[in-house]
C-alpha positions in Angstrom: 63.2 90.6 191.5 64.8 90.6 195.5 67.2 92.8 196.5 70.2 90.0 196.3 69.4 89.0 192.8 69.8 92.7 191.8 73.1 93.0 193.9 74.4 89.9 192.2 73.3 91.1 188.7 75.6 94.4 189.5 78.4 92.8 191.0 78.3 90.3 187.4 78.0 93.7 185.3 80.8 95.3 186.9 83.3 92.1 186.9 82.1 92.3 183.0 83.0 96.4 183.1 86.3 95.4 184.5 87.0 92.4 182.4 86.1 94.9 179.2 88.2 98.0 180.4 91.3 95.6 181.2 91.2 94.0 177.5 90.6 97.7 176.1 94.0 98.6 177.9 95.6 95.5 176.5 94.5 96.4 173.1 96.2 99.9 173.8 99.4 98.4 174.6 99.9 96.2 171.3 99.6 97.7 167.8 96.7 97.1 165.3 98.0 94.4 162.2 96.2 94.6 158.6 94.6 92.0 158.0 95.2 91.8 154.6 98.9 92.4 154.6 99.8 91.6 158.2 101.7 94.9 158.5 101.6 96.3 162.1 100.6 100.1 162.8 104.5 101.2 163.1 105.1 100.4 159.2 101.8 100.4 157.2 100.4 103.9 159.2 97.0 104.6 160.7 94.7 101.6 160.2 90.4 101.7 159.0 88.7 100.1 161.7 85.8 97.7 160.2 83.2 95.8 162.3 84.5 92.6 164.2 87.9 93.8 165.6 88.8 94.0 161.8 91.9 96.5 160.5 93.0 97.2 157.4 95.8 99.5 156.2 94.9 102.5 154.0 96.9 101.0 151.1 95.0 97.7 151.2 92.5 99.5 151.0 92.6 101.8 148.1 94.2 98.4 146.2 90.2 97.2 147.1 88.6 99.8 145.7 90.7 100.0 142.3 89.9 96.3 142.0 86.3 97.1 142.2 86.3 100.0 140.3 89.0 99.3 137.3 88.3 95.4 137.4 85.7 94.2 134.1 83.2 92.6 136.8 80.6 95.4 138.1 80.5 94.8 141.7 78.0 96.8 142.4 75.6 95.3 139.9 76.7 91.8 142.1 75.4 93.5 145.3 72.4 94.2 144.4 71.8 90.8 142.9 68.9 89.2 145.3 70.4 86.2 147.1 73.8 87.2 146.4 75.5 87.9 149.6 78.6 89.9 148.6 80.8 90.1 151.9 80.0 89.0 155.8 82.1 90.4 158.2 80.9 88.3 160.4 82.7 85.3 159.5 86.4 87.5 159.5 86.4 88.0 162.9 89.8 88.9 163.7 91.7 87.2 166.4 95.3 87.6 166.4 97.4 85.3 169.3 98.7 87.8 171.5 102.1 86.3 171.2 101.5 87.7 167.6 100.8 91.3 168.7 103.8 93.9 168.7 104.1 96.6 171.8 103.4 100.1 171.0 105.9 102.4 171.3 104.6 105.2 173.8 104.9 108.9 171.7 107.4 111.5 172.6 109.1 108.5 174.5 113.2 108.9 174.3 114.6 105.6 174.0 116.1 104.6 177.2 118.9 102.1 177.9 117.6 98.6 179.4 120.3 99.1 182.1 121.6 102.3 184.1 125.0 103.1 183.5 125.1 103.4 187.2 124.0 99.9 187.9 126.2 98.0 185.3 128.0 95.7 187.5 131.5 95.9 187.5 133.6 93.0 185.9 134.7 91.3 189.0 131.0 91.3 190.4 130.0 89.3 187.1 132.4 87.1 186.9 132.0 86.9 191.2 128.3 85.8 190.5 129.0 83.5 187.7 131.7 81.6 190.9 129.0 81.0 192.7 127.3 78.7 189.8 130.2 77.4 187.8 132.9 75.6 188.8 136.7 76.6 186.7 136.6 78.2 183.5 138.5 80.9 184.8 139.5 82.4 181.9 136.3 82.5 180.1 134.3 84.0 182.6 136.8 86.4 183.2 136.4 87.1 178.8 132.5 87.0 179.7 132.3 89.4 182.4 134.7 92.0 180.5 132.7 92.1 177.4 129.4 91.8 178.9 130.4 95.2 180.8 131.5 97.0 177.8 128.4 95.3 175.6 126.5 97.3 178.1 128.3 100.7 178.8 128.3 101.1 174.9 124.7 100.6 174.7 124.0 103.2 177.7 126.1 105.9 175.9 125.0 105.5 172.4 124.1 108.3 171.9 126.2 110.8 174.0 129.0 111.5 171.8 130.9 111.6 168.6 133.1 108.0 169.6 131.3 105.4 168.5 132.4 101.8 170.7 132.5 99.0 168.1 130.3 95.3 169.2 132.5 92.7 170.9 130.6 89.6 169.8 131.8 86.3 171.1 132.9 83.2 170.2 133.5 80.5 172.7 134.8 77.0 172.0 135.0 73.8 174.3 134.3 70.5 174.4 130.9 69.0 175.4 129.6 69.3 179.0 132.2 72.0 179.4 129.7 74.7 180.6 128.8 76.6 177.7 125.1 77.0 177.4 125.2 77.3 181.1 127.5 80.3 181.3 125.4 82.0 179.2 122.5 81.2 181.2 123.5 82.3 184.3 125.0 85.4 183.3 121.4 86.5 181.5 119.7 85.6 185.2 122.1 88.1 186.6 121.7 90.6 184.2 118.2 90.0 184.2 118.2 91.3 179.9 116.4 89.5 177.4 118.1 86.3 176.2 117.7 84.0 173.5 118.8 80.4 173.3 118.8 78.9 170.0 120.6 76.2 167.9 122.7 76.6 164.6 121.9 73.2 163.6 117.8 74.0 162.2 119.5 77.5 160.0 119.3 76.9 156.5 119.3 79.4 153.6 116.3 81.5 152.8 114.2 79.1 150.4 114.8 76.0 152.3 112.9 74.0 154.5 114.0 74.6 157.7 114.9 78.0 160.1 115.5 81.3 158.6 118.1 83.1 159.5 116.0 86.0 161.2 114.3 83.1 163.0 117.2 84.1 165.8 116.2 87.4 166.5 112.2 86.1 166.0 113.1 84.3 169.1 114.9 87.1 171.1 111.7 89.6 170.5 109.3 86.5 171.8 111.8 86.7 175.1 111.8 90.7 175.1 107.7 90.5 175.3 107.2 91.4 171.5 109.1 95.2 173.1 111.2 95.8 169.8 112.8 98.1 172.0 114.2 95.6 174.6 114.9 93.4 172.1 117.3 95.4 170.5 119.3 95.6 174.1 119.5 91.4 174.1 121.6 88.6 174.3 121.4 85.9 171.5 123.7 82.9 172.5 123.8 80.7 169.5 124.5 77.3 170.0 126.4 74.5 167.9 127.8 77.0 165.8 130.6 74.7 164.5 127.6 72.9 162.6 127.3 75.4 160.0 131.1 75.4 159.4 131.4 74.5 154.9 131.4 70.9 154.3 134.2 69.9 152.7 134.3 67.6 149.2 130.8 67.5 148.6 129.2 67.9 145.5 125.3 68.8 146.8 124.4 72.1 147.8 125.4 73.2 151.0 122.2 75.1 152.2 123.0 74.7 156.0 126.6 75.5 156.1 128.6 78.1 154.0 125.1 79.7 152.9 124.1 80.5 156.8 127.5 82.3 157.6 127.1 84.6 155.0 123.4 85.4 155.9 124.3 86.2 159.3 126.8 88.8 158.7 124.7 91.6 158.6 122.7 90.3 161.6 125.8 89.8 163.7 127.0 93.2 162.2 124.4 95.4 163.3 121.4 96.3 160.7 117.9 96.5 160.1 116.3 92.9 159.5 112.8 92.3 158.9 111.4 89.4 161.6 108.1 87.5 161.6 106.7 88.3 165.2 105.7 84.9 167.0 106.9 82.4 163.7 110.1 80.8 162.8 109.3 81.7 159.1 108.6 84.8 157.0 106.4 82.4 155.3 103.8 82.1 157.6 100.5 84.4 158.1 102.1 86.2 161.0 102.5 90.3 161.5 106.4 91.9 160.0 108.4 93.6 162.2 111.6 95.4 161.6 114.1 94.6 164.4 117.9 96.6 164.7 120.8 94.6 165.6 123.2 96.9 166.0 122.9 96.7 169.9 122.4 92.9 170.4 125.3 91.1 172.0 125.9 87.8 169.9 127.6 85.0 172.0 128.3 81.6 169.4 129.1 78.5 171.2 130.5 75.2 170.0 132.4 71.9 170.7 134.1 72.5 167.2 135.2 68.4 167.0 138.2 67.2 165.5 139.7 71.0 165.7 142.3 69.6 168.5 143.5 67.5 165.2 143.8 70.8 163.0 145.6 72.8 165.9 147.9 69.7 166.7 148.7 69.7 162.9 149.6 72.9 162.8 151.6 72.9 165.6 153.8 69.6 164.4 154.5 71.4 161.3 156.2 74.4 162.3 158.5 72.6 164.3 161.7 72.2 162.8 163.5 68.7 161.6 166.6 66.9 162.2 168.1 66.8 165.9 165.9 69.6 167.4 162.8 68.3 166.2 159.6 67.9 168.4 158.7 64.3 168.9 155.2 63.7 166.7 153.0 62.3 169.4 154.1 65.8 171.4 150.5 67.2 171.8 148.9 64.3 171.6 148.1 64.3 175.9 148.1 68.5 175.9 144.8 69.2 177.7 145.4 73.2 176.8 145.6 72.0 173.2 142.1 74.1 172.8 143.5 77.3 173.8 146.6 77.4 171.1 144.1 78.2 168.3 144.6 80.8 166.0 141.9 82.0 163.3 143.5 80.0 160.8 142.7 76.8 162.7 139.1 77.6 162.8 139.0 78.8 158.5 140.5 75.4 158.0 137.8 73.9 159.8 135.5 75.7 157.8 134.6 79.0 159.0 134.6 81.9 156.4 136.7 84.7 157.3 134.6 87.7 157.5 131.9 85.2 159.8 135.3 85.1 162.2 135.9 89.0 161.8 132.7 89.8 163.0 133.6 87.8 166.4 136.6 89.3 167.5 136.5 87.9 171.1 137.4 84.1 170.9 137.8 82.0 173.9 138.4 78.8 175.0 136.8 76.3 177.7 139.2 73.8 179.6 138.0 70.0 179.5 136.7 68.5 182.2 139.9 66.7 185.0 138.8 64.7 187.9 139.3 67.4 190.5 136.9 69.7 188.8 134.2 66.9 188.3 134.3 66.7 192.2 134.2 70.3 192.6 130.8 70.0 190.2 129.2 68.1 192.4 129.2 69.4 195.5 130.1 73.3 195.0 127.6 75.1 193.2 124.6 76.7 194.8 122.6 74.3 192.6 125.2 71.3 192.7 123.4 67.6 191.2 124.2 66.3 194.8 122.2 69.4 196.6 119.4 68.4 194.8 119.2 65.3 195.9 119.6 65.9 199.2 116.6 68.1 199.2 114.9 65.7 197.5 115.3 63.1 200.1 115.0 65.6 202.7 111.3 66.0 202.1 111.0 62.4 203.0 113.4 63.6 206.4 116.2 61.1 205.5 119.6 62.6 205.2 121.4 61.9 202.4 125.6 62.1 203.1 128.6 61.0 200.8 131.8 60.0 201.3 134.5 61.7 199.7 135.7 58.9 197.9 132.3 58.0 196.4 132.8 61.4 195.0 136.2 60.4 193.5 134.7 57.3 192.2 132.0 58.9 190.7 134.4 61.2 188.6 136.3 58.2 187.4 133.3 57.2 185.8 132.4 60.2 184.7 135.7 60.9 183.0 135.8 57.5 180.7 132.3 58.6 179.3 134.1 61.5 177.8 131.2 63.8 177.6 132.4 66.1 180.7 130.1 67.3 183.4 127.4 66.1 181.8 128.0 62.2 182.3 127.7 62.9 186.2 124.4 63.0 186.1 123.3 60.1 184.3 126.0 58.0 186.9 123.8 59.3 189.8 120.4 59.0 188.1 121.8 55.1 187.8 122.7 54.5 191.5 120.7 56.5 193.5 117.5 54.8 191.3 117.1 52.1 194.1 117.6 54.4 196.6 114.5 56.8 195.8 112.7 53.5 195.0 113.2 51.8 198.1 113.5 54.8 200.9 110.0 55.9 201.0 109.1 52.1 201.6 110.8 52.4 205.4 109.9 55.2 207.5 112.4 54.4 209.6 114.9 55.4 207.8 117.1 58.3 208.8 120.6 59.0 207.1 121.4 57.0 203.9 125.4 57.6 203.1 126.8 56.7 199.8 130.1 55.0 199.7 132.5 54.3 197.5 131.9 50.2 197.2 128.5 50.9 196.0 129.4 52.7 193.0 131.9 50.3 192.3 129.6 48.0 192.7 131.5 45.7 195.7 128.7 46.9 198.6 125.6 48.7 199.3 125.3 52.1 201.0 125.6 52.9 204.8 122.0 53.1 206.2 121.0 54.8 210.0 117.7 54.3 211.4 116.4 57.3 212.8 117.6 57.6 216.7 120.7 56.1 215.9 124.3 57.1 215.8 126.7 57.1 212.9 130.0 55.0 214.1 132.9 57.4 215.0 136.1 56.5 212.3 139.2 56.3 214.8 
C-alpha cells in the first residue's frame, strides 16, 4: 500500500472517530426511552441496555421474567427446541426520531429563569418594538407589553419569596385581519422565548378523533427543543378560540366545544399534564413526558362573530323607554362597539365562566378604517409595498406609488371586509402584469402606480432608464 492510500485511509477513520464521538455526545444530551413502554429515563428510572441501541426499563423487565417464569408455557424448554429461534435482537433495532427524544436535565443543575431579571425589557421598550411592526392597536399592545413584563418578572422570582404573583393569561378579541396572530408573533421574535402557534378549531375531547387537549403544550416543547425546562417558560397563543364557544340548541354531542373549555382549565391554570413528545396524540407509539404549566403564558385569540350583535343587545336594553329612550339603530355604525364588552357578553356567546376566570386580562382590537389600511402599507419595517419594491429592485426597476393609489387601494380593501388582510390579495391582482411583463424590457427603469390603474381607467406611469420623471407644477 503507498503512502497516500494509508494517509487517506486515516483521514476516513478519523472523520469516522469524529462522526462516532459527535453521535455519542448527542446520545448524552437526550434521555434513553423503553422500548416497551416508551417511558423516558426521568420517569421509569435507570434503563438495561440490550444489544442494538435497545433499552428497557427495570419494570418491563421483571413483568418479562414473571411472564416466563409464572406463565404455563416453559420457555426455556422452547429455547432449546432445535430450529426454534426464540428472540433476535437484530431485527428490534431501535431507532427513535430525534424529534422523539427528550433533553436530559444536567444533575445538580438549579433551574434557571429563561430570561434575566435584568434584561426583561421594560413595558414601553415592548410595546416600542411591537410600533415598529404593527400599525394602531394601541391599546392592546400597550395590554401585551404590560403583561408580558410581569409574565416574565414572576417567572424570574419564583422562587425568592413567600408572595406568590398569580398568571395573567390573555384573551384578545378583534375582528379578522385585525393583527392578532401577528402581535403575538412579533412580540415572541423580540423576546426571543419559546412560542407555540396553534388553532382551537382541531381540540376535541379525549376519545375523539381529532387533537387532544395536551396536543398544545406537545407543540410548545417541539418549539422549546424537546428542553421540558424551556418549555415550561413559553408562550402558547391559541388561535380561533371563539370556535370552541358551546353550541347552542343542538341535540348531538358537543365534543369540540363545551368539552374542550373544561379540559383546558387545569392547563391554562398551571398543573402537571402528561404530553406525548413529537405526536399530537397520547395514542401514538411516542415517548410520555410530564410538562408543568404553571409558568406558561396563555394568550387566546379570536374574531368572536356575531358578538357586536350580543353587546349591541345588551346595550339597547338597558336603556330606558318613553321620551329619553336611545334610538334602536344607535350602535348600529359604533366602530368601538368591540371594546364595550363585559364577561357577560362573552358567557352568552358561549364561554363557560371559570374558562373566562382563568383569563383575567381581556382586550380588544380596533377594526380596520381607511387611514390605518394606508398606514399598513407603507409603514412597517416589513410593509406588503416594501416587499415589492425589493422585489422589483433585483431586476433595478423602481417601483413608486402615488398616494392616491394608496387611498384607492384601501377603498377596496375596506368593502372586502376582511381588514388588512384583503390588501394583499388587491396587490397580488394588479401588480400580476407588472411582474409578468417587467423582466420582458430591460429598459425599464421606474414603474409608478397610479391611482387610474387600480380603478381600472389607465395603466401605470413607466420611465425608461436615463429618463426623467415630469415635474408636477
Amino acid at each position: 500500500m503507498s503512502e497516500h492510500e494509508k494517509h487517506e485511509d486515516t483521514q476516513v477513520e478519523k472523520v469516522e472517530d469524529v462522526q462516532v464521538e459527535t453521535d455519542k455526545k448527542e446520545e448524552d444530551e437526550y434521555e434513553k426511552v423503553c422500548f416497551i413502554c416508551r417511558r423516558p429515563e426521568s420517569v421509569a428510572g435507570k434503563m438495561i441496555d440490550l444489544p442494538n441501541h435497545i433499552c428497557v426499563c427495570s419494570d418491563c423487565m421483571q413483568k418479562s421474567f414473571d411472564a416466563m417464569s409464572n406463565g404455563q408455557i416453559d420457555y426455556s424448554q422452547l429455547m432449546n427446541m432445535p430450529g426454534v429461534q426464540f428472540l433476535n435482537l437484530s431485527d428490534l433495532e431501535q431507532n427513535i426520531p430525534k424529534q422523539q427524544k427528550i433533553k436530559k436535565k444536567k444533575e445538580g443543575e438549579a433551574r434557571k429563569p429563561l430570561i434575566d431579571i435584568r434584561d426583561i425589557p421594560a413595558p414601553h421598550k415592548i410595546k416600542g418594538r411591537l410600533d415598529e411592526y404593527v400599525v394602531g392597536q394601541e391599546y392592546a399592545k400597550k395590554a401585551m407589553s404590560v403583561a408580558v413584563y410581569n409574565h416574565y418578572k414572576r417567572v424570574a422570582t419564583d422562587t425568592m419569596d413567600d408572595i406568590e404573583i398569580e398568571k395573567s393569561n390573555m384573551l384578545m378579541i378583534g375582528p379578522t385581519g385585525s393583527g392578532k396572530t401577528y402581535l403575538v408573533k412579533t412580540l415572541a421574535r423580540l423576546l426571543d422565548v419559546p412560542l407555540a402557534i396553534t388553532d382551537a378549531t382541531s381540540l376535541t375531547e379525549a376519545g375523539y378523533i381529532g387533537d387532544d387537549i395536551e396536543s398544545v403544550v406537545s407543540k410548545l416543547l417541539a418549539a422549546a427543543d424537546n428542553d421540558v425546562e424551556k418549555a415550561e417558560q413559553g408562550i402558547i397563543f391559541i388561535d380561533e378560540i371563539d370556535k370552541i364557544a358551546k353550541k347552542k340548541n343542538t341535540s348531538q354531542r358537543d365534543v369540540s366545544g363545551e368539552s374542550v373549555q373544561q379540559g383546558m382549565l387545569k392547563l391554562l391554570e398551571g398543573s402537571d399534564v402528561e404530553v406525548p413528545v413529537g405526536a399530537n396524540s397520547k395514542n401514538a407509539m411516542v415517548p410520555l413526558t410530564t410538562v408543568n404549566t404553571k409558568n406558561i403564558l396563555f394568550i387566546c385569540g379570536g374574531a368572536f362573530p356575531d358578538l357586536e350583535g350580543i353587546i349591541k343587545e345588551r346595550l339597547t336594553k338597558q336603556s330606558s323607554i318613553g321620551f329619553g329612550a336611545d334610538l334602536k339603530d344607535k350602535y348600529d355604525h359604533d366602530k368601538t362597539i368591540l371594546s364595550k364588552v363585559t364577561t357577560e357578553d362573552l358567557r352568552n356567546f358561549g364561554m363557560i365562566p371559570e374558562f373566562l376566570g382563568r383569563l383575567p386580562i381581556v382586550f380588544t382590537l380596533d377594526g380596520m378604517n381607511e387611514e390605518m389600511l394606508v398606514k399598513i402599507l407603507k409603514e412597517p419595517k416589513n410593509a406588503i409595498l416594501k416587499q415589492y419594491q425589493k422585489l422589483l429592485a433585483l431586476d433595478e426597476v423602481q417601483l413608486e406609488f402615488n398616494d392616491e393609489a394608496l387611498s384607492a387601494i384601501a377603498k377596496k380593501a375596506m368593502k372586502k371586509d376582511t381588514g388588512a388582510r384583503a390588501l394583499r390579495a388587491i396587490i397580488e391582482e394588479f401588480m400580476l402584469d407588472i411582474m409578468y411583463e417587467i423582466p420582458k424590457d430591460d429598459s425599464i427603469g421606474q414603474v409608478t402606480i397610479t391611482r387610474e390603474y387600480i380603478e381600472g381607467t389607465g395603466g401605470p406611469v413607466i420611465l425608461l432608464r436615463g429618463q426623467e420623471a415630469p415635474r408636477i407644477e
